[in-house]
VOGU-27258 format. One record per residue (C-alpha): residue number from 1; x, y, z. Coordinates in Angstrom, 1 decimal, always signed. Example, Ala and Ser with C-alpha at 12.3 -4.5 7.8 and 13.67 -1.06 7.14 Angstrom:
BEGIN
{1,{+12.3,-4.5,+7.8}}
{2,{+13.7,-1.1,+7.1}}
***
This chain:
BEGIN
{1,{-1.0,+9.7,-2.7}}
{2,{+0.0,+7.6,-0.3}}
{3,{+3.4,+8.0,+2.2}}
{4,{+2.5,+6.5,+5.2}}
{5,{+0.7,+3.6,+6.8}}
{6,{-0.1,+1.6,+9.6}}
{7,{-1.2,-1.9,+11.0}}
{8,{-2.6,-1.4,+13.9}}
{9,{-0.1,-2.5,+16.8}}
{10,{-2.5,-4.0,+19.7}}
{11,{-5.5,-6.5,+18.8}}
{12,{-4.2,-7.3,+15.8}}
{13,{-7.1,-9.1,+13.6}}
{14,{-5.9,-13.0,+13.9}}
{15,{-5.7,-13.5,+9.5}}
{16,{-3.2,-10.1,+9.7}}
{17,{-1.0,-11.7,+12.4}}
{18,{-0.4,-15.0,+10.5}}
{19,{+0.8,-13.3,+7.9}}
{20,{+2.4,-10.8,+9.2}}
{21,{+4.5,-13.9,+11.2}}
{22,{+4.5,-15.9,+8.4}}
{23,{+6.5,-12.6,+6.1}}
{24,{+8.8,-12.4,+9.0}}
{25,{+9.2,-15.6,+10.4}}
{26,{+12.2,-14.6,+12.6}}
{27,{+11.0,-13.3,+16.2}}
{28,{+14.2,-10.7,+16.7}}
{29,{+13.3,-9.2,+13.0}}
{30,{+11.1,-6.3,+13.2}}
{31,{+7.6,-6.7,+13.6}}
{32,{+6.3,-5.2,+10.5}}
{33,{+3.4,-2.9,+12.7}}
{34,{+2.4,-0.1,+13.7}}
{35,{+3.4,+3.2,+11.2}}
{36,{+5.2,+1.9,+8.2}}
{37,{+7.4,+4.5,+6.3}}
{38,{+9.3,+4.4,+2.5}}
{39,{+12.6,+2.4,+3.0}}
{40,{+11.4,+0.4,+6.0}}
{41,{+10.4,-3.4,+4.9}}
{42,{+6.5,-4.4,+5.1}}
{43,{+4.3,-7.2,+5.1}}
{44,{+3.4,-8.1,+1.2}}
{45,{+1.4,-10.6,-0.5}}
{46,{+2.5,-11.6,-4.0}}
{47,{+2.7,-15.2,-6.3}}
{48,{+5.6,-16.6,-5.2}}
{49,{+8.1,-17.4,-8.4}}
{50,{+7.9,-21.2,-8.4}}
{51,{+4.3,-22.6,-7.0}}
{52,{+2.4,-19.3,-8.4}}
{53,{+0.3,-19.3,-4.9}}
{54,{+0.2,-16.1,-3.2}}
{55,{+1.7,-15.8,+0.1}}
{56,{+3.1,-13.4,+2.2}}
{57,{+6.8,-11.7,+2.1}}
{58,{+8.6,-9.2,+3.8}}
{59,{+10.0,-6.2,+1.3}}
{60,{+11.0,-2.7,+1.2}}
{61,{+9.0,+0.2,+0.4}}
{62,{+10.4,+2.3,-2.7}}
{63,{+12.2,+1.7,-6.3}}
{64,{+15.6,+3.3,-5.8}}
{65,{+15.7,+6.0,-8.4}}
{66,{+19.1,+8.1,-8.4}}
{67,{+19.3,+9.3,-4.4}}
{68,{+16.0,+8.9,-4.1}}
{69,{+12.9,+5.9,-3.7}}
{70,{+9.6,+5.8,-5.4}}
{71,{+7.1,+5.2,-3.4}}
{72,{+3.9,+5.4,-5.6}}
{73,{+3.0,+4.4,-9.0}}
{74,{-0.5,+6.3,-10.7}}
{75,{-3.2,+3.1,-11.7}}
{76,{-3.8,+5.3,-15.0}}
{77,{-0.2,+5.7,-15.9}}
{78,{+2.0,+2.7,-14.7}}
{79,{+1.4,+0.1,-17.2}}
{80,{+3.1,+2.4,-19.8}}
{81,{+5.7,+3.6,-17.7}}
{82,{+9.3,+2.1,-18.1}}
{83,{+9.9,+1.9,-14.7}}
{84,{+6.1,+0.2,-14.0}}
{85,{+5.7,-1.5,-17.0}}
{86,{+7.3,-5.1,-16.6}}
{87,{+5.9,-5.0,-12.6}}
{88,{+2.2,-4.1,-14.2}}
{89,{+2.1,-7.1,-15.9}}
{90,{+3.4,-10.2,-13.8}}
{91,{+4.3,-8.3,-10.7}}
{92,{+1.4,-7.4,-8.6}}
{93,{+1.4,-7.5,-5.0}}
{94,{-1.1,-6.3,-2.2}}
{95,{-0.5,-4.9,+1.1}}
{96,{-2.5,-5.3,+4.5}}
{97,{-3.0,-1.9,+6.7}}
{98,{-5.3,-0.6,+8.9}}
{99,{-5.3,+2.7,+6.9}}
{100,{-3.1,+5.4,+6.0}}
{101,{-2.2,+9.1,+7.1}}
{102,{-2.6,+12.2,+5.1}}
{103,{-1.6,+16.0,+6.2}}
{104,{-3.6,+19.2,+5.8}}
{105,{-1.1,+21.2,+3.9}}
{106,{-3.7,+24.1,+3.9}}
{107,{-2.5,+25.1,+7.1}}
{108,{+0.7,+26.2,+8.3}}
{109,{+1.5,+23.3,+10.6}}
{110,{+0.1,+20.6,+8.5}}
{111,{-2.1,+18.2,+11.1}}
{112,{-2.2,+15.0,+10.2}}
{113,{-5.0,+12.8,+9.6}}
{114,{-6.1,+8.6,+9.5}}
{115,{-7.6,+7.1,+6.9}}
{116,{-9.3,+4.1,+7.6}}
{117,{-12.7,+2.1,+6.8}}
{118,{-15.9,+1.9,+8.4}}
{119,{-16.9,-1.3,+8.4}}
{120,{-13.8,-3.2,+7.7}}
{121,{-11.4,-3.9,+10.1}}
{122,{-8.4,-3.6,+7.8}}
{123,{-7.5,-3.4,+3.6}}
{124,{-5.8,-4.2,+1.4}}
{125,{-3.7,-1.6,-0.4}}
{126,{-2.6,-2.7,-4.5}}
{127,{+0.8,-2.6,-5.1}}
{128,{+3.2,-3.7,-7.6}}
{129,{+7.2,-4.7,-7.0}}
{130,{+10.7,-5.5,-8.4}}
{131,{+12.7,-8.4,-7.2}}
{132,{+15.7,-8.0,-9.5}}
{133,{+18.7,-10.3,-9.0}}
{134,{+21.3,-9.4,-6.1}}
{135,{+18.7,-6.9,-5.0}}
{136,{+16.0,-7.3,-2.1}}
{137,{+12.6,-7.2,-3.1}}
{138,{+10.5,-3.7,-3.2}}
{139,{+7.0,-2.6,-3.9}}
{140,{+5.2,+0.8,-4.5}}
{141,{+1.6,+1.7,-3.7}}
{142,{-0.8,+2.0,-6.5}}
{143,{-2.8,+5.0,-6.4}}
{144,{-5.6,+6.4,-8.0}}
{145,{-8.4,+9.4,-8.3}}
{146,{-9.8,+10.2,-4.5}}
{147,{-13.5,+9.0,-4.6}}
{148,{-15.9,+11.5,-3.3}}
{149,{-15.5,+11.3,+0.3}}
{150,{-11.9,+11.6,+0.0}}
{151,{-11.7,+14.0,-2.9}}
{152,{-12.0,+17.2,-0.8}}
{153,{-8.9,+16.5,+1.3}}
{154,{-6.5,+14.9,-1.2}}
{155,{-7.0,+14.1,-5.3}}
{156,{-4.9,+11.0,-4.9}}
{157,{-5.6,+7.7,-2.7}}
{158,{-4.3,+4.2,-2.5}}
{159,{-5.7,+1.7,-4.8}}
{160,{-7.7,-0.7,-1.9}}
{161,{-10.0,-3.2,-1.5}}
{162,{-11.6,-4.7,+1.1}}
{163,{-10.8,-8.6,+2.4}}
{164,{-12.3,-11.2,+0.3}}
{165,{-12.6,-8.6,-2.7}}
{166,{-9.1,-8.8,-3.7}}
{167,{-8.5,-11.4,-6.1}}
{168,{-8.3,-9.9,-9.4}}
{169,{-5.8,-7.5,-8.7}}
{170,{-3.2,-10.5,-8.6}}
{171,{-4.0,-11.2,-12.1}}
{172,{-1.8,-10.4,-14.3}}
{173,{-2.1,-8.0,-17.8}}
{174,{-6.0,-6.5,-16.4}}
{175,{-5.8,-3.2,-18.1}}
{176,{-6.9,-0.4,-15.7}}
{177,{-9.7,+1.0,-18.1}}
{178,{-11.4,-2.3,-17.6}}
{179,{-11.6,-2.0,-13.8}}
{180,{-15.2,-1.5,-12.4}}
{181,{-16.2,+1.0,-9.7}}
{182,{-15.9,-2.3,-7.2}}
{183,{-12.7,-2.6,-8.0}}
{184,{-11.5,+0.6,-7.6}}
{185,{-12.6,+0.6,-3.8}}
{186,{-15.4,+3.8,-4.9}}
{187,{-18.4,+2.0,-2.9}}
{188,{-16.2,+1.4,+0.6}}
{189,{-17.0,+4.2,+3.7}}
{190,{-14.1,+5.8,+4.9}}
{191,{-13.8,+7.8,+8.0}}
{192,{-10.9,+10.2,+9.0}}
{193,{-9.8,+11.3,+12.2}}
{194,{-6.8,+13.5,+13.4}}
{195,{-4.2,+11.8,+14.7}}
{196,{-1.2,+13.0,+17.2}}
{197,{+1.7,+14.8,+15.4}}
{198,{+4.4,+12.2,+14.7}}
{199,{+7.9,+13.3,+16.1}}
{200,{+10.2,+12.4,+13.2}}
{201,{+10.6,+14.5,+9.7}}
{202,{+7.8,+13.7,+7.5}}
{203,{+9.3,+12.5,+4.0}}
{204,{+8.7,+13.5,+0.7}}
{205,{+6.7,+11.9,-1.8}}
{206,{+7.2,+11.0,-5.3}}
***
């Protein structure tokens, strides 16, 4: 699962900052860093509708659903979900972070930890998104199984992928039984650390 991430706020890798200025070119919108929560806008990269080129965009986090938002969709499930579907195939986005938090809800005050890689400087995170007409654009987080390092703290992750090794998942129609173990992040090093308790109310995930 994934309900929370973050681009780091200070040294911000030089590619990440381009995009993140060219998403929000304006320099009184908000800067699209450090912890990133469902409803708040993000930096995205998707095909945009006329040149088919990816580039970056600023959208919300989370598919309205009744009085609540969506913020995840499962890689095994969402191509035959109604809500998914149409987004599965000629909707796919990714999204740049520095990692994402967790909690420990085996303890009574769940601690929070950072997720992040060992070797990369940041990821990117799959997504897929609506941009319905008279609506602003919104994405979800694609997640899947936790890989082995993971697996003992959480059974769901974000889909990621490391720079450079993200092509494909902008492809339209690529059915998930036919992704590889490369593609479904299992042979990047993550490391976890605890990170201070935030101060506002954590939100619920769907």
């Amino acid at each position: 699962m994934c309900g929370r991430f973050y681009i780091e706020s200070e040294d911000t890798p030089a590619e990440l900052e381009r995009m993140l200025r060219q998403a929000s070119p304006d320099a009184d919108s908000a800067p699209m860093k450090g912890e990133l929560v469902p409803g708040k806008a993000a930096c995205v990269l998707a095909r945009g509708r006329e040149s088919g080129a990816a580039r970056p965009f600023a959208m919300r986090w989370g598919y309205p659903l009744e009085k609540k938002l969506v913020i995840n969709a499962r890689l095994e499930t969402a191509a035959q979900r109604p809500m998914f579907s149409e987004s599965w195939r000629i909707r796919r986005c990714l999204i740049p972070a520095s990692g994402w938090f967790e909690w420990d809800h085996s303890e009574k005050r769940p601690p929070r930890y950072r997720f992040r890689s060992k070797t990369a400087r940041w990821l990117w995170l799959a997504g897929l998104y609506q941009n319905k007409e008279g609506m602003e654009p919104r994405f979800v987080v694609v997640t899947r199984h936790a890989d082995g390092a993971l697996a003992g703290f959480h059974d769901r992750m974000p889909l990621c992928f490391l720079p450079g090794e993200e092509s494909g998942w902008l492809q339209p129609g690529e059915p998930a039984d036919d992704m590889d173990g490369s593609l479904l992040s299992d042979g990047v090093s993550w490391e976890r650390d605890p990170f201070p308790p935030e101060t506002a109310i954590q939100l619920s995930m769907i």
